[in-house]
N, C-alpha and C positions, 0 to 999 in steps of 0.2 A: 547271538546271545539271547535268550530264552528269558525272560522279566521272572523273578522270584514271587511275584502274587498270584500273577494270573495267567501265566505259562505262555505268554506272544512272544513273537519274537522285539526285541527292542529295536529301538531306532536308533542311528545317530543324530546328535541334537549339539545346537552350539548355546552355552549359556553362557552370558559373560564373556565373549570371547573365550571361552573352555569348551573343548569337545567333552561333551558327555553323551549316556546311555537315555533312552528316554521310552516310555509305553505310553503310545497311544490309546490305550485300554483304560489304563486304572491312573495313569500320569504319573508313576511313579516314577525316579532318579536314580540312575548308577553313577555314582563316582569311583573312579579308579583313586588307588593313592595319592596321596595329596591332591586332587582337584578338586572337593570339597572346600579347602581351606582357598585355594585359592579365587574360585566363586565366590566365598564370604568377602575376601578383600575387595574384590573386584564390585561386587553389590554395594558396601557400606566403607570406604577407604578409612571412614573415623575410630572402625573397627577393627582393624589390621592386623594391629600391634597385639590385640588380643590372640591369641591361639589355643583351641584347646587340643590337645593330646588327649587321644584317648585310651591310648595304654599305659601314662604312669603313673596312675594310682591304682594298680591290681586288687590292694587291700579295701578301695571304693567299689569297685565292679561289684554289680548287678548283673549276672549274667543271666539269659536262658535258652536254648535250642528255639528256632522258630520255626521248625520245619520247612522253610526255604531253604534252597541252593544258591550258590553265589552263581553270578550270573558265567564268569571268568573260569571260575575253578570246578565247579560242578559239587564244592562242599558244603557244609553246612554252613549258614549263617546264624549268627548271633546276636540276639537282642542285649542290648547295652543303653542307659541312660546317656544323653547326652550331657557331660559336664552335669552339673547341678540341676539342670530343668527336668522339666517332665517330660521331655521329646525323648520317647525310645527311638532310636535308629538299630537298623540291622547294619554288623559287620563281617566280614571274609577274614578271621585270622591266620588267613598263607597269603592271599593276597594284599590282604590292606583296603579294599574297597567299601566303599558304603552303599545301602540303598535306604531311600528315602522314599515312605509312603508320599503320594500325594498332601501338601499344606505342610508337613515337616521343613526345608527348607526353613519358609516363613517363618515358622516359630521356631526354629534356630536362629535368626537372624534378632527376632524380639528379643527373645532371653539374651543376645550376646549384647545390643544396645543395652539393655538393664544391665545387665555386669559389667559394662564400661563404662556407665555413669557410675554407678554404688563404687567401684576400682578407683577411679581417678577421685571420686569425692574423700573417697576414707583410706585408703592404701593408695596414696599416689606414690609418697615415697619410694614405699618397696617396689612398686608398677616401676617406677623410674630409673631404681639401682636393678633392677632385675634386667629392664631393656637396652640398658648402660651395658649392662655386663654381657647379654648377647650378640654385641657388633661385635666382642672381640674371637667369642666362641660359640656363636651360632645359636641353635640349629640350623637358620636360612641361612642366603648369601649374605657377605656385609653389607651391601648396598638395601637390601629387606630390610637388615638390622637398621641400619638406619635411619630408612623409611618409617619404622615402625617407631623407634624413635623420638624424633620429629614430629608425627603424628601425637603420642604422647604430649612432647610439650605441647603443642596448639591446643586440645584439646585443654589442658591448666588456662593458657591463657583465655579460653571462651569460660569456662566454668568462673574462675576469679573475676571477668568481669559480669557475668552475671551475677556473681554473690555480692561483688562492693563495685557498684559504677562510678560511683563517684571519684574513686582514686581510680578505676580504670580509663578516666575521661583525663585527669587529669596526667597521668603518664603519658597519655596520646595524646593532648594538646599544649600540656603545659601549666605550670602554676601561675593560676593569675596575678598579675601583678599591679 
């Protein structure tokens, strides 16, 4: 496979325990379908539960040709925002693949830390009826479901004892008597 920057041939590369595509040139990233997501899980586990989809909000796309080819399909790829942040990534849409300039990663990884604080502090709820509602119909396996779950609540319980320790001390220890 051929790097979409700077025309080397890629390497295979283990990230995360994920096979991925990698240029010893420019450092750029291939992911094939879902291994993306699944690097993110595996990077930050407190981040999991987050997922973003990147095709379903059509009416949100940003699109533009980026005169790269996909590394897999030999088609064009596509510049797309990621989710809300400023990280353009290119995508393969016949494949489903991503490439990721050199430091993208990263700062997908920041921006998903910030969305999971700002989520759980102010939409936990909905975070919670939403990941409720996906052990029973997915996207992932049930057992993801609910991992991801799981994850959510923990994440309540760290937040809540950082807002009020006092009652957090006092559920873990006990009311003095």
């Amino acid at each position: 496979m051929e790097c979409p920057s700077c025309k080397k041939e890629l390497e295979p590369a283990t990230l995360l325990n994920t096979d991925v595509d990698y240029c010893s040139s420019c450092s750029g990233l291939w992911f094939d379908k879902d291994e993306l997501n699944q690097v993110k899980d595996k990077r930050d586990p407190e981040i999991n539960w987050l997922d973003i989809d990147l095709w379903k909000y059509e009416a949100k796309f940003e699109i533009s040709k980026t005169g790269r080819l996909c590394p897999c399909c030999r088609m064009p790829l596509y510049e797309v925002r990621y989710d809300n942040s400023r990280v353009r990534i290119d995508l393969c849409n016949l494949c489903c693949g991503i490439w990721l300039d050199q430091g993208e990663f990263k700062k997908i990884i920041a921006y998903l830390k910030d969305k999971a604080d700002y989520e759980v502090m102010y939409n936990f709820s909905k975070n919670l009826a939403r990941e409720f509602g996906e052990i029973f119909v997915g996207p992932e396996s049930m057992k993801k479901e609910i991992l991801d779950f799981l994850t959510l609540l923990k994440l309540l319980g760290y937040k809540f004892s950082i807002r009020h320790p006092f009652v957090a001390r006092m559920i873990n220890v006990g009311f003095p008597k």
